[in-house]
N, C-alpha and C positions, 0 to 999 in steps of 0.2 A: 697795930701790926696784925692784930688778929683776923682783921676783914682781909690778909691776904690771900689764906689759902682759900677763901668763898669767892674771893674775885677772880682768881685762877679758876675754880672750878667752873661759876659762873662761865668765864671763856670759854673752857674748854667742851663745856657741854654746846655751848652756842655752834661753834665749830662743827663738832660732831654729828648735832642734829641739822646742819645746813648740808650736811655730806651725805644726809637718809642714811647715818650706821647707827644701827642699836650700840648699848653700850655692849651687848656680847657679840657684835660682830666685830668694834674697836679691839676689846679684850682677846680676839682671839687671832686678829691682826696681828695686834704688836706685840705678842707672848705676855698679856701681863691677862691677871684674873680679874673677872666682872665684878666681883666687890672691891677689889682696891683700883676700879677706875669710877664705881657710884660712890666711894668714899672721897674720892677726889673733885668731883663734881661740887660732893656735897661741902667741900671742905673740910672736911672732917681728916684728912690725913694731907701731910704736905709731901708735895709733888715733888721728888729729887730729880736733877737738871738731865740723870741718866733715864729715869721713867720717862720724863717732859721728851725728851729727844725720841724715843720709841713711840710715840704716840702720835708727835709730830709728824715722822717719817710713815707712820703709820696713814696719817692723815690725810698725806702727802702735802703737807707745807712744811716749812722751813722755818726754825725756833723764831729768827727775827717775823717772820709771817705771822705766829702766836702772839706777839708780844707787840705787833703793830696796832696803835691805838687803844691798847691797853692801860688803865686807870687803877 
């Protein structure tokens, strides 16, 4: 269980950098700070489903979009 928060981050940095947003361009999207979205990348902090949805929308995909073809 602990490859989960890396495998999310994993994702969501994938994501992110397919969208050309730094993480402080994300971070200042979706109201959250530029260290607790490179700590979430890195796995290092678990991503709560309310962060995950700011980010998303942030994103602009939709949680099922995040979590499609996810492993």
């Amino acid at each position: 269980m602990n490859d989960l928060p890396k495998a999310l981050g994993h994702r969501l940095r994938s994501i992110r950098e397919a969208k050309l947003l730094s993480q402080e361009a994300l971070a200042s999207i979706s109201g959250l700070h530029r260290t607790y979205i490179g700590a979430c990348e890195r796995g290092e902090r678990n991503l709560t489903i309310k962060s995950l949805k700011k980010i998303t929308d942030s994103l602009g995909i939709t949680l099922e979009d995040f979590f499609v073809g996810f492993r």
